[in-house]
VOSEMI-802601 format. One record per residue (C-alpha): x, y, z; residue in one letter; residue number from 1. Coordinates in Angstrom, 3 decimals. Layout:
+----------+----------+----------+-----+-----+
!       xx !       yy !       zz ! res !   n !
+----------+----------+----------+-----+-----+
!        X !        Y !        Z !   A ! NUM !
...
+----------+----------+----------+-----+-----+
This chain:
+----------+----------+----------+-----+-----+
!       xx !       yy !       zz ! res !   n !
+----------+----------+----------+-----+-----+
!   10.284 !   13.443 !    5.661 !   X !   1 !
!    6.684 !   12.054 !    6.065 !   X !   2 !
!    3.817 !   14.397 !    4.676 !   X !   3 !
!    2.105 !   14.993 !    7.842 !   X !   4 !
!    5.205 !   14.988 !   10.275 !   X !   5 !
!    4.359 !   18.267 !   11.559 !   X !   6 !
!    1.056 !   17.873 !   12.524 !   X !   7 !
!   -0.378 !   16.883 !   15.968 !   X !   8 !
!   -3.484 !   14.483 !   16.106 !   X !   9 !
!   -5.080 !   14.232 !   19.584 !   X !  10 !
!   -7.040 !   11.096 !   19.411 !   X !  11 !
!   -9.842 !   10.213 !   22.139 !   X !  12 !
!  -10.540 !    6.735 !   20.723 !   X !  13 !
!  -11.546 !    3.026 !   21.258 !   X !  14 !
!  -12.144 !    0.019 !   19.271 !   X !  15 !
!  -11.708 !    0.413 !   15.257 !   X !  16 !
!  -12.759 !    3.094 !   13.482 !   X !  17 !
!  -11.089 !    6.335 !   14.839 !   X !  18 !
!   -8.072 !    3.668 !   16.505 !   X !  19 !
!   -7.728 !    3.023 !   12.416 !   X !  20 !
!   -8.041 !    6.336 !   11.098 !   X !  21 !
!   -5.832 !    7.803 !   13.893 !   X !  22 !
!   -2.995 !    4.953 !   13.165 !   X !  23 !
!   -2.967 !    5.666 !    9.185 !   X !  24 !
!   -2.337 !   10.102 !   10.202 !   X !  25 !
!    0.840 !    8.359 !   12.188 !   X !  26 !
!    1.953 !    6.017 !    9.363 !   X !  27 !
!    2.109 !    9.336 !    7.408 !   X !  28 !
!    4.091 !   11.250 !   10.095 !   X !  29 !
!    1.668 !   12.858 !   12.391 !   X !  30 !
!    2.784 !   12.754 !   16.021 !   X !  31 !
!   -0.971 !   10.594 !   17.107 !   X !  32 !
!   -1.192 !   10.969 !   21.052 !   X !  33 !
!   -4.108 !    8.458 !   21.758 !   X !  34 !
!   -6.144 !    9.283 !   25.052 !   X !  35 !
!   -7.053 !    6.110 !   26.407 !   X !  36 !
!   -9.777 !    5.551 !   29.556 !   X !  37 !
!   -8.905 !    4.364 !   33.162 !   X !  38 !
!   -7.936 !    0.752 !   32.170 !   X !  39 !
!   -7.572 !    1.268 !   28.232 !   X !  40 !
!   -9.223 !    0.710 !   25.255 !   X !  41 !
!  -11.023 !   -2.394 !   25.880 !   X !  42 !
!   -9.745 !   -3.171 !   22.047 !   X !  43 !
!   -6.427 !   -4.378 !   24.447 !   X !  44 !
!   -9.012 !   -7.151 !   26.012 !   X !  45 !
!   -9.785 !   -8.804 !   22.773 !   X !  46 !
!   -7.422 !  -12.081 !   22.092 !   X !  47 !
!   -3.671 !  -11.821 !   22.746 !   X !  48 !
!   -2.821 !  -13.738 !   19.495 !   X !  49 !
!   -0.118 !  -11.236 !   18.549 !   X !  50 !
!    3.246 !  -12.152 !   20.843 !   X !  51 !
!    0.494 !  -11.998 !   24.066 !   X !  52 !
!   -1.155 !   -9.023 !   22.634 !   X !  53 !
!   -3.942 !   -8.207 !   21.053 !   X !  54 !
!   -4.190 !   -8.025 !   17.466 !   X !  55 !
!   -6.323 !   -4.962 !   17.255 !   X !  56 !
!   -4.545 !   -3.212 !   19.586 !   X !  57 !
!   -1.415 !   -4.134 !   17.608 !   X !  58 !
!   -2.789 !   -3.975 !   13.551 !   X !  59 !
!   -4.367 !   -0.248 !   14.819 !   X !  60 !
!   -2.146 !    1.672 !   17.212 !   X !  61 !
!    0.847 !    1.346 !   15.798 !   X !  62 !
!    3.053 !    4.642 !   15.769 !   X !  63 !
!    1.367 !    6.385 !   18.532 !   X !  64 !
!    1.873 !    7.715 !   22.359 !   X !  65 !
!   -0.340 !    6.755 !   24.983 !   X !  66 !
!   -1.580 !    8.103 !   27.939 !   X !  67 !
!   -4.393 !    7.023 !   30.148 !   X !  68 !
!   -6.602 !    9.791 !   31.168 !   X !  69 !
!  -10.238 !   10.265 !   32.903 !   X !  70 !
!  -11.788 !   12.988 !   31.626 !   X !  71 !
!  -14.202 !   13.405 !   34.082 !   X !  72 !
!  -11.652 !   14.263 !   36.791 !   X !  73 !
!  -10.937 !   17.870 !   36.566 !   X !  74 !
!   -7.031 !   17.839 !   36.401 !   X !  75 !
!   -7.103 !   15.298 !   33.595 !   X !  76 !
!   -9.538 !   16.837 !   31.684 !   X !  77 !
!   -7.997 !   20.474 !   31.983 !   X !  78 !
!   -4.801 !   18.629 !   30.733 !   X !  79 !
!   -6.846 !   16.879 !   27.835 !   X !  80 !
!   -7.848 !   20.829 !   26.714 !   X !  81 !
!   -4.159 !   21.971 !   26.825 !   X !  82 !
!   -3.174 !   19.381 !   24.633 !   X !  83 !
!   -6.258 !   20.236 !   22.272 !   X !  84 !
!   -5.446 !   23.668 !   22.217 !   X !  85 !
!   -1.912 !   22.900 !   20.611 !   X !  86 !
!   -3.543 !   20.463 !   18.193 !   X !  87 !
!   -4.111 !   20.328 !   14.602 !   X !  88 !
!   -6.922 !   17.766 !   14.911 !   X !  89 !
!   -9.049 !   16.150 !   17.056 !   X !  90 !
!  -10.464 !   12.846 !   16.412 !   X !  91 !
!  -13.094 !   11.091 !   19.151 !   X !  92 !
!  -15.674 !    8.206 !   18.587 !   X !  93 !
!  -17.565 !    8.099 !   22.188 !   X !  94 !
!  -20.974 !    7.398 !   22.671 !   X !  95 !
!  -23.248 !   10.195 !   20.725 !   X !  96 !
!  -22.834 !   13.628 !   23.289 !   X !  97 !
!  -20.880 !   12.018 !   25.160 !   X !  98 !
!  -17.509 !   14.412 !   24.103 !   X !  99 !
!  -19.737 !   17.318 !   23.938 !   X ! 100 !
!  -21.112 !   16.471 !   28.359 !   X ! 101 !
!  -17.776 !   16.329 !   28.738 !   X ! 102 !
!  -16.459 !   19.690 !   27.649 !   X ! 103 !
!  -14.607 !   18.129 !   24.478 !   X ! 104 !
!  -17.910 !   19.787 !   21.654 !   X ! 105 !
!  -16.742 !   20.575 !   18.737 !   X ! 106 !
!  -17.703 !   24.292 !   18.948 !   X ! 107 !
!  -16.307 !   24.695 !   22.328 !   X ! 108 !
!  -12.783 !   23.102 !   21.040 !   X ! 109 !
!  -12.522 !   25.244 !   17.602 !   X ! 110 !
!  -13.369 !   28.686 !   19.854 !   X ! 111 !
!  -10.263 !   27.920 !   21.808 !   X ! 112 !
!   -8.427 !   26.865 !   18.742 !   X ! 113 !
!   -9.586 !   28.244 !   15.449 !   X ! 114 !
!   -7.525 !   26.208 !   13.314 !   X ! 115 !
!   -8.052 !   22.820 !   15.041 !   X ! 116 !
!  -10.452 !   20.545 !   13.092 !   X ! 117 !
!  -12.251 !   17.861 !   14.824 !   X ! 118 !
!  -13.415 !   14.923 !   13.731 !   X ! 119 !
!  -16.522 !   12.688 !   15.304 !   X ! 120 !
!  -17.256 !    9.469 !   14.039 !   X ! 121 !
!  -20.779 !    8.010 !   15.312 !   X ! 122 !
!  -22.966 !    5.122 !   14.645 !   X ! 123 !
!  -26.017 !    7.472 !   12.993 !   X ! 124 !
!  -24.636 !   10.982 !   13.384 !   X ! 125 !
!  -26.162 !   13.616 !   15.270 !   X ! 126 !
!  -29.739 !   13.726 !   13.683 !   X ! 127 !
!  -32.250 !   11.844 !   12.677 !   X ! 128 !
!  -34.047 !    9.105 !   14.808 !   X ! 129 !
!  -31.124 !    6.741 !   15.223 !   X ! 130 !
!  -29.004 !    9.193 !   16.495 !   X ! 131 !
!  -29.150 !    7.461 !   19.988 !   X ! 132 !
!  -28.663 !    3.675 !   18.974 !   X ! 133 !
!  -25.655 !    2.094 !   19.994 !   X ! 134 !
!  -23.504 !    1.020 !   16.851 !   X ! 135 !
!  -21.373 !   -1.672 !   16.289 !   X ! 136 !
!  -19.849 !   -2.925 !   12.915 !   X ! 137 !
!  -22.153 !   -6.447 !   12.621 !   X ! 138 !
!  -25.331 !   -4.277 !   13.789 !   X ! 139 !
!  -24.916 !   -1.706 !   10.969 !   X ! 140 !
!  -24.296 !   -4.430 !    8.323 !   X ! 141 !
!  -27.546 !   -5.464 !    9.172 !   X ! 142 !
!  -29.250 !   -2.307 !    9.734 !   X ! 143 !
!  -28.030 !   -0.803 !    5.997 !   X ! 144 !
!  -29.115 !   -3.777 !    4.019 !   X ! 145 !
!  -25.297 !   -5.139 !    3.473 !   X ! 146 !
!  -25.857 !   -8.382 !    4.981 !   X ! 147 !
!  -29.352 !   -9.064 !    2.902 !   X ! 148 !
!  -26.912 !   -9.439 !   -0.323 !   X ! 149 !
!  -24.061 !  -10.862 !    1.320 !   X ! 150 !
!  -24.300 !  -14.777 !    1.616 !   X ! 151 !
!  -25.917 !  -17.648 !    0.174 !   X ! 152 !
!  -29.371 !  -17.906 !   -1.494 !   X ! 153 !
!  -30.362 !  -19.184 !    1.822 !   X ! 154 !
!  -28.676 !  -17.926 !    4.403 !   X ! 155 !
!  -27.312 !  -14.059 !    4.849 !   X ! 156 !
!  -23.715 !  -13.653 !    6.152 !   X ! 157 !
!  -21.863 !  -10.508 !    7.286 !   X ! 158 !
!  -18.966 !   -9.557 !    5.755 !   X ! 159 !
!  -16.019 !  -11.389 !    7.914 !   X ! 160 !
!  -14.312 !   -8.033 !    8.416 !   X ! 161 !
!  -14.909 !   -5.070 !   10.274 !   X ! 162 !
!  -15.599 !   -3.580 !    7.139 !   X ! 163 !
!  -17.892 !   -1.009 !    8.857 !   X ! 164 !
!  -15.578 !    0.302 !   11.306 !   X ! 165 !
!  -12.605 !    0.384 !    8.407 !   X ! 166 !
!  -14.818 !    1.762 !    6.362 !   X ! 167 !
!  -15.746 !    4.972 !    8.976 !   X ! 168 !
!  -12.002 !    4.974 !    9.693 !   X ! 169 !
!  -11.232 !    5.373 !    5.840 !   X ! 170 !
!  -14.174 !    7.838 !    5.189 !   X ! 171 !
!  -12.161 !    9.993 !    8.538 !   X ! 172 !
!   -8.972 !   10.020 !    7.473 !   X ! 173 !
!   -9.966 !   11.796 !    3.670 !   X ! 174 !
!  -12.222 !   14.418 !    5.643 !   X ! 175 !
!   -9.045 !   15.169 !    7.607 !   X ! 176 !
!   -6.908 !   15.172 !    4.974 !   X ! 177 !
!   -9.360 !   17.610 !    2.858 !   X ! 178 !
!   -9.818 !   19.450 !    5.755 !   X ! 179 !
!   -5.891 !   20.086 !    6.634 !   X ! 180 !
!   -5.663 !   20.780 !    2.813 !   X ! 181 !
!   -8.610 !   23.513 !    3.271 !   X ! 182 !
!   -6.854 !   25.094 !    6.698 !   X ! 183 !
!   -3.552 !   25.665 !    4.386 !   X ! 184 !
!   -5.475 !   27.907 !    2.280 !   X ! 185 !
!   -7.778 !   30.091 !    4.830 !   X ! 186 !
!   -6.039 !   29.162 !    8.147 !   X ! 187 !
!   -9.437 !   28.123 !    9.031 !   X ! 188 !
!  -10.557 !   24.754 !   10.824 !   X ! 189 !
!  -13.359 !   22.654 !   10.889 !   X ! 190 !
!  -16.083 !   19.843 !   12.240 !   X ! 191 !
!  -16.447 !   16.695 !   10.553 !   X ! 192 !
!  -18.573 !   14.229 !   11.292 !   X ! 193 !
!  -18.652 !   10.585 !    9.841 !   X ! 194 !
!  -21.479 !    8.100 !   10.829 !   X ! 195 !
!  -21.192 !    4.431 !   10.433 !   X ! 196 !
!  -24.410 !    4.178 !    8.541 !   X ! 197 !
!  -23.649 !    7.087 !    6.195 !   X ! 198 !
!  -20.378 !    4.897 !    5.046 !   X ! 199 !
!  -22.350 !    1.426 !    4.258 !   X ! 200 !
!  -25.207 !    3.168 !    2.904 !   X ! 201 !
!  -23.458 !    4.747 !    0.351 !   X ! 202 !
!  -21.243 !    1.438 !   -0.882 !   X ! 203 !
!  -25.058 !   -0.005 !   -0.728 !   X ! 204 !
!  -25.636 !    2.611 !   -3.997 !   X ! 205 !
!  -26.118 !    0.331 !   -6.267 !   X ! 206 !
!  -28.103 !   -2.093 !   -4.948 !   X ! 207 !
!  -30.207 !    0.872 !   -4.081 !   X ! 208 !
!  -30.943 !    2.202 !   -7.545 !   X ! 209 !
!  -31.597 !   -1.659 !   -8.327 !   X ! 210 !
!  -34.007 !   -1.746 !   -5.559 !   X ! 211 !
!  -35.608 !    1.542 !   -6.358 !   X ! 212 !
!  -34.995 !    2.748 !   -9.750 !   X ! 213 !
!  -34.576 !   -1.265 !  -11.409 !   X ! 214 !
!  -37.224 !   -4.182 !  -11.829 !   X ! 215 !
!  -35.074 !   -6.471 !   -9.689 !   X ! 216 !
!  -33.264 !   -6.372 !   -6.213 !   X ! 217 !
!  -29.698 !   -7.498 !   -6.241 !   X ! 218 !
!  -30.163 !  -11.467 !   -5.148 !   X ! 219 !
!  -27.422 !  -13.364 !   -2.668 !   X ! 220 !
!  -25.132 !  -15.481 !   -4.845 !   X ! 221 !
!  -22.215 !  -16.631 !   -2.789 !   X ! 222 !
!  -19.060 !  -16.852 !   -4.278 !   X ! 223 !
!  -21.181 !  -16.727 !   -8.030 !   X ! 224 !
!  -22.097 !  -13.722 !   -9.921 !   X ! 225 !
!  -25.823 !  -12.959 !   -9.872 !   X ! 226 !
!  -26.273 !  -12.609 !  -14.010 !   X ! 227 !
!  -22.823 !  -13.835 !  -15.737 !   X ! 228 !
!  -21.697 !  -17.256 !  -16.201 !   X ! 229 !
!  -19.168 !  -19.421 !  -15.749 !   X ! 230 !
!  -18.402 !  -16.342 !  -13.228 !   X ! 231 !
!  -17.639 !  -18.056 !   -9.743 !   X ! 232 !
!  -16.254 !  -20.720 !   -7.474 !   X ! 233 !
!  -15.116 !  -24.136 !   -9.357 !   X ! 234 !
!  -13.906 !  -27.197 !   -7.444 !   X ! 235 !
!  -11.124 !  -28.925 !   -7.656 !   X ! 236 !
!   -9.585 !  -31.967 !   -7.123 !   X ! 237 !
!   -7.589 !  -30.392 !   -4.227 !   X ! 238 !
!   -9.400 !  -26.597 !   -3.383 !   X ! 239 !
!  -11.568 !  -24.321 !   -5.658 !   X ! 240 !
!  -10.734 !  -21.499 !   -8.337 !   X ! 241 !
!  -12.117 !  -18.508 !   -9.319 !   X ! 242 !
!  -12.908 !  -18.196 !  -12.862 !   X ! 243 !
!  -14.735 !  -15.227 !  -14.606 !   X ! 244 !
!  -15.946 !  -15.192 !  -18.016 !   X ! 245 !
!  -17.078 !  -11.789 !  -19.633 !   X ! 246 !
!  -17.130 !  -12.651 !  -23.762 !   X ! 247 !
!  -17.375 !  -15.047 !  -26.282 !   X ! 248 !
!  -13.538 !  -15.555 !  -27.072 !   X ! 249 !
!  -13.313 !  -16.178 !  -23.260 !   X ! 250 !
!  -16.006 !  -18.655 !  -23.519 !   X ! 251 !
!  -14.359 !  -20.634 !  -26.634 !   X ! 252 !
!  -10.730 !  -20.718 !  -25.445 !   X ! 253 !
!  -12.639 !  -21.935 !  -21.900 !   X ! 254 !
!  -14.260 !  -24.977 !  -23.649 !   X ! 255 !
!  -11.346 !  -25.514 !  -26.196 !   X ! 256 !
!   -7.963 !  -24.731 !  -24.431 !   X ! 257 !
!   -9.069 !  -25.352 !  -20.598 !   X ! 258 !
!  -12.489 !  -28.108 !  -20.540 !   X ! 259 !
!  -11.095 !  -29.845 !  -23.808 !   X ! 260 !
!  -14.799 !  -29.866 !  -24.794 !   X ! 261 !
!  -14.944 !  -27.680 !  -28.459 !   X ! 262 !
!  -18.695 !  -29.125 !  -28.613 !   X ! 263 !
!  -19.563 !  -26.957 !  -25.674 !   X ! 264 !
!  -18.902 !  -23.652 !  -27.668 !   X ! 265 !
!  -22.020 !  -24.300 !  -30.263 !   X ! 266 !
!  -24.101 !  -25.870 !  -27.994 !   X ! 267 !
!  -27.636 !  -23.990 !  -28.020 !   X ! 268 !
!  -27.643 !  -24.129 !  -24.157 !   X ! 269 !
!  -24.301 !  -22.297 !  -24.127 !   X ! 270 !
!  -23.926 !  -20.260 !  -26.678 !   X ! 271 !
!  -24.633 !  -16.797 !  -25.810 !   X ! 272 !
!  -24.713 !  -14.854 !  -22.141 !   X ! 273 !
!  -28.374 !  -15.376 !  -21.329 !   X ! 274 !
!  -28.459 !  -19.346 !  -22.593 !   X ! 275 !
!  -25.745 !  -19.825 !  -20.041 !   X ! 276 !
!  -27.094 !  -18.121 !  -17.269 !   X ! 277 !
!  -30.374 !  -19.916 !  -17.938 !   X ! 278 !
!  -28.142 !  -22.988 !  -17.823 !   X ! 279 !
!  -25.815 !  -22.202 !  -15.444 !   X ! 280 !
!  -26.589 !  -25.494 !  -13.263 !   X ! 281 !
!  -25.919 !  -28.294 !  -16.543 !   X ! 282 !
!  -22.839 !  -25.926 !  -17.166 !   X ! 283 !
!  -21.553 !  -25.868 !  -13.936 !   X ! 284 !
!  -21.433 !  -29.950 !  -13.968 !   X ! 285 !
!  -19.782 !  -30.265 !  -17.024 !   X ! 286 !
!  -16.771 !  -28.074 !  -15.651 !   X ! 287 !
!  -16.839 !  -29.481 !  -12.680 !   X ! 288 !
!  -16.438 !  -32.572 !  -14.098 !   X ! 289 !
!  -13.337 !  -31.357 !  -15.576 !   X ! 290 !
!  -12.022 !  -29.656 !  -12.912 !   X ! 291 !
!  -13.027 !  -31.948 !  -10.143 !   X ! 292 !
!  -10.251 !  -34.797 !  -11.531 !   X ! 293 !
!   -6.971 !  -31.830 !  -11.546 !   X ! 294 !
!   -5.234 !  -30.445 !   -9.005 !   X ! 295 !
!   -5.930 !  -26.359 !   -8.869 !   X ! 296 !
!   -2.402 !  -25.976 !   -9.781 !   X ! 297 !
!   -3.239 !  -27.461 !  -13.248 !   X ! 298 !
!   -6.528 !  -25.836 !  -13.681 !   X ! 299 !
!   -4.834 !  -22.839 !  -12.952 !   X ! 300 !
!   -1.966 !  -23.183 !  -15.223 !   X ! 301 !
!   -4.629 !  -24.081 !  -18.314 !   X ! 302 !
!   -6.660 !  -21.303 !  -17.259 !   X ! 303 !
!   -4.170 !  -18.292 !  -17.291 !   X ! 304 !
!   -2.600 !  -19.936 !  -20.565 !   X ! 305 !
!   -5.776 !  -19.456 !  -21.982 !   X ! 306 !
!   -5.859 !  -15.866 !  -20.487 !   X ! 307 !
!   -9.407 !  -16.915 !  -18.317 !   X ! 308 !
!   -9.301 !  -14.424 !  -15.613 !   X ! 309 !
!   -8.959 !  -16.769 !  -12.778 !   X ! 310 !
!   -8.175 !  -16.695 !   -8.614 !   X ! 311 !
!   -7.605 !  -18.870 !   -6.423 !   X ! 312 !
!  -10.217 !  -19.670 !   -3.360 !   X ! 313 !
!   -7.709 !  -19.137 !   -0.589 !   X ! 314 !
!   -8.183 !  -18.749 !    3.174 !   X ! 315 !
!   -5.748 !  -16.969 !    5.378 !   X ! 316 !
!   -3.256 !  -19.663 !    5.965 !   X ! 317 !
!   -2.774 !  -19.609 !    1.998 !   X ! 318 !
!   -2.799 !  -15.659 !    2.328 !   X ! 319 !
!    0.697 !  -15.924 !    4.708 !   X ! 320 !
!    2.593 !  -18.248 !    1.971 !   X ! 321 !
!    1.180 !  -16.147 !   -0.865 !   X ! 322 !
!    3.663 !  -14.922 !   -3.263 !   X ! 323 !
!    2.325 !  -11.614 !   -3.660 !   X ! 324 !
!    1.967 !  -10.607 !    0.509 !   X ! 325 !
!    4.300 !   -7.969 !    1.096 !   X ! 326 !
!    5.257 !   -7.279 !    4.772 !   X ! 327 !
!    6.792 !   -5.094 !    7.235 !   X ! 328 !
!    8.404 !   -5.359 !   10.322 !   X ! 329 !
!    7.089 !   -3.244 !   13.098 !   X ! 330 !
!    7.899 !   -3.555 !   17.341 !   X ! 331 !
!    5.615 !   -4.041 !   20.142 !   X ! 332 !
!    6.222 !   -4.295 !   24.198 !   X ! 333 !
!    6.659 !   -7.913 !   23.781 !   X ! 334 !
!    9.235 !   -7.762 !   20.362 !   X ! 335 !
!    8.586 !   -7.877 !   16.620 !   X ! 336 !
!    5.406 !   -8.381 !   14.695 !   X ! 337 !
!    5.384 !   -8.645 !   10.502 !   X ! 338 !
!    3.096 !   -6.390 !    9.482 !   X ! 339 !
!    0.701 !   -6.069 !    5.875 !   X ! 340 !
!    2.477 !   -3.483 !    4.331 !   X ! 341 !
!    0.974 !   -0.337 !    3.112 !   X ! 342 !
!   -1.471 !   -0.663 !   -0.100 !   X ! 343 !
!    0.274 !    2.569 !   -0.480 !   X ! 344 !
!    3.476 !    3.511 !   -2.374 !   X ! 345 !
!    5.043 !    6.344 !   -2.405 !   X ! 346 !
!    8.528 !    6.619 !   -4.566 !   X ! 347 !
!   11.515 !    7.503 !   -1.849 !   X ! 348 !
!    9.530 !    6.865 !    1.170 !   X ! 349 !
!    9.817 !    4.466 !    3.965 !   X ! 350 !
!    7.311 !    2.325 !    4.912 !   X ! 351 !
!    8.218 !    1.835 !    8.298 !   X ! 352 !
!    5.321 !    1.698 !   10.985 !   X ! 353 !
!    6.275 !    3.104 !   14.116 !   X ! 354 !
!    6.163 !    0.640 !   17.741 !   X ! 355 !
!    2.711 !   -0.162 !   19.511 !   X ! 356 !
!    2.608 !    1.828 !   23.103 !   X ! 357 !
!    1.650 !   -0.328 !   25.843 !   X ! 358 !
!   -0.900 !    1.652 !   27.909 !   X ! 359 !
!    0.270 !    4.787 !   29.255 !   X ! 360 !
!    3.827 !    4.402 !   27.821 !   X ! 361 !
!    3.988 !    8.105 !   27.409 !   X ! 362 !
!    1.964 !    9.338 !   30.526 !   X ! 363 !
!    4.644 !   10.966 !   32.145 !   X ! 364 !
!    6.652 !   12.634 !   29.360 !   X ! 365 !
!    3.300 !   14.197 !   27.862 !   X ! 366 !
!    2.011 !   15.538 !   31.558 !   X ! 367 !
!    5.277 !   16.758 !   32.162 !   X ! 368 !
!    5.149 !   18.954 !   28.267 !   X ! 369 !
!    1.987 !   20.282 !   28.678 !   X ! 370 !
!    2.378 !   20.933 !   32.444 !   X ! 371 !
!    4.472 !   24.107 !   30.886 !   X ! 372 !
!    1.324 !   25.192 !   28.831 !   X ! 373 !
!   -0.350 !   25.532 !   32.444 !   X ! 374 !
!    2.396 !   27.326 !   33.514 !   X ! 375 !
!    2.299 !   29.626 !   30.479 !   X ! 376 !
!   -1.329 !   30.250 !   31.199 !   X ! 377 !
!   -1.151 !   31.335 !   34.703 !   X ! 378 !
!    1.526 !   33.500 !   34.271 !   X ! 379 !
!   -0.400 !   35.393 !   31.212 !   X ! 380 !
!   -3.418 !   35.684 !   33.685 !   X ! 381 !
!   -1.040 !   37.593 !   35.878 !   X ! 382 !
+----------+----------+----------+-----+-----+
């Protein structure tokens, strides 16, 4: 049995973040039931690369019912409550008040249901003078300072995930988890919000204290490290590697057992951490030079014999023939997708994802259960 089979996640959600954090409670055995606007979560509109679907609506819904409600029509959003009202959590991300004009606040929900906790996640959270802005995952790269040490030297780049939204979606799932953790003990539930911002700003720590507390901003380096070297990309004769080099016995059996070049160990330019960073461009060359005539199957081989930690430079196509990929098999409307397993492991368990709902696959079944919860009510108003 799945950890959190017996809990019930209502899930008013769109896009990534909550979609994510709502599909990872159902991997671990919740029963998800995402509420989905008249027409669905536009995340359904956004390719149809996966079998004719799309592959956010495939990679993040997986596992959970669907039904389509409007919440601003009076039947649907007295049914939304019922279902809340049986709920262990709550999870939204609508535009900032938007839940709250709706009926769906947080302090409205938990006085009908003590134990329920909600969960809002927001571009800037509820205070502050950005609490209005709209939020998407590029515009709060930008706006928290990621993308001004992601890139080159001369030109920024955003990370090429939605690491933003995954990020939110993450940072939601442990306050739930902490949060259903807390209820077992006092019985109590609770709000949580998570803001987009808040999540970036605090993997941006470091670069912070650099900026503030240091004599020297972190720098954009692409695929190099901004103080060690050799640490970086390396061409080939067919594709780049990876290499990182952190001491001296990494640097000799580099230059002896890899480069064939033993004179490069002594040579003043190279022979300590800060002659080789103030070097790093005649260095580079001179492994390049190397490199540039082998085939990165070669220069891979010499460099883990000589224990260099090394990568390859891959891109995705290289990512589905890797080695190391581990997959699962989930279903969808239109048949079976592979899946990226779970970076999680758990001894005994399955990792089987449950199937991707088309929209309102489960409208029906779900009015018709909590149609008796009406029926309940009136007849204890009697």
């Amino acid at each position: 049995m799945k950890p959190l089979t017996d809990i019930l996640v209502v899930s008013l959600d769109q896009a990534v973040a909550a979609p994510f954090c709502a599909s990872r409670l159902a991997d671990a055995g919740a029963r998800v039931i995402k509420i989905e606007r008249p027409g669905g979560d536009f995340s359904r509109a956004y390719d149809s690369v996966v079998n004719g679907l799309s592959a956010y609506e495939v990679w993040l819904n997986r596992g959970k019912e669907s039904i389509e409600l409007d919440v601003k029509d009076p039947g649907d959003a007295a049914l939304l409550h019922r279902m809340v009202d049986r709920a262990d959590v709550f999870l939204h991300n609508l535009a900032p008040g938007a839940a709250a004009r709706a009926g769906f606040g947080a302090d409205v929900l938990r006085a009908r249901n003590p134990g329920l906790i909600t969960c809002e996640i927001s571009g800037y959270g509820d205070e502050g003078p950005y609490k209005e802005m709209k939020a998407y995952d590029a515009l709060i790269q930008a706006e928290s300072g990621v993308t001004s040490i992601t890139g080159t030297p001369e030109h920024m780049a955003r990370c090429g995930l939605p690491i933003c939204d995954v990020t939110a979606g993450m940072y939601a799932l442990i306050g739930i988890l902490e949060a259903l953790h807390q209820r077992a003990k006092t019985g109590e539930g609770t709000a949580i919000q998570v803001a987009l911002f808040d999540g970036l700003a605090e993997y941006m720590q470091v670069p912070l204290w650099h900026q503030t507390l240091g004599d020297k901003p972190f720098s954009r380096s692409g695929l190099d490290h901004p103080t060690i070297a050799p640490y970086g990309a390396f061409d080939c004769a067919d594709g780049q590697v990876m290499i990182a080099v952190q001491n001296e016995r990494e640097w000799v059996n580099l230059c002896t057992k890899v480069l064939g070049r033993p004179d490069m160990v002594d040579d003043p330019r190279f022979d300590a951490p800060g002659t080789r960073a103030a070097n790093k461009a005649e260095m580079t060359a001179m492994i390049h030079e190397v490199f540039g005539k082998l085939p990165r199957s070669q220069v891979m081989a010499r460099l883990t014999e000589a224990q260099i930690a090394c990568s390859q430079v891959n891109d995705s196509a290289d990512l589905a023939e890797h080695p190391q990929l581990r997959t699962t098999t989930g279903m969808t409307e239109n048949g079976p997708v592979e899946f990226v397993a779970s970076p999680m492991r758990f001894d005994g368990e399955s990792q089987d994802f449950g199937p991707v709902p088309p929209l309102n696959a489960h409208g029906d079944a779900i009015r018709a259960e909590f149609a008796a919860d009406a029926s309940k009510s009136e007849q204890a108003a009697e």
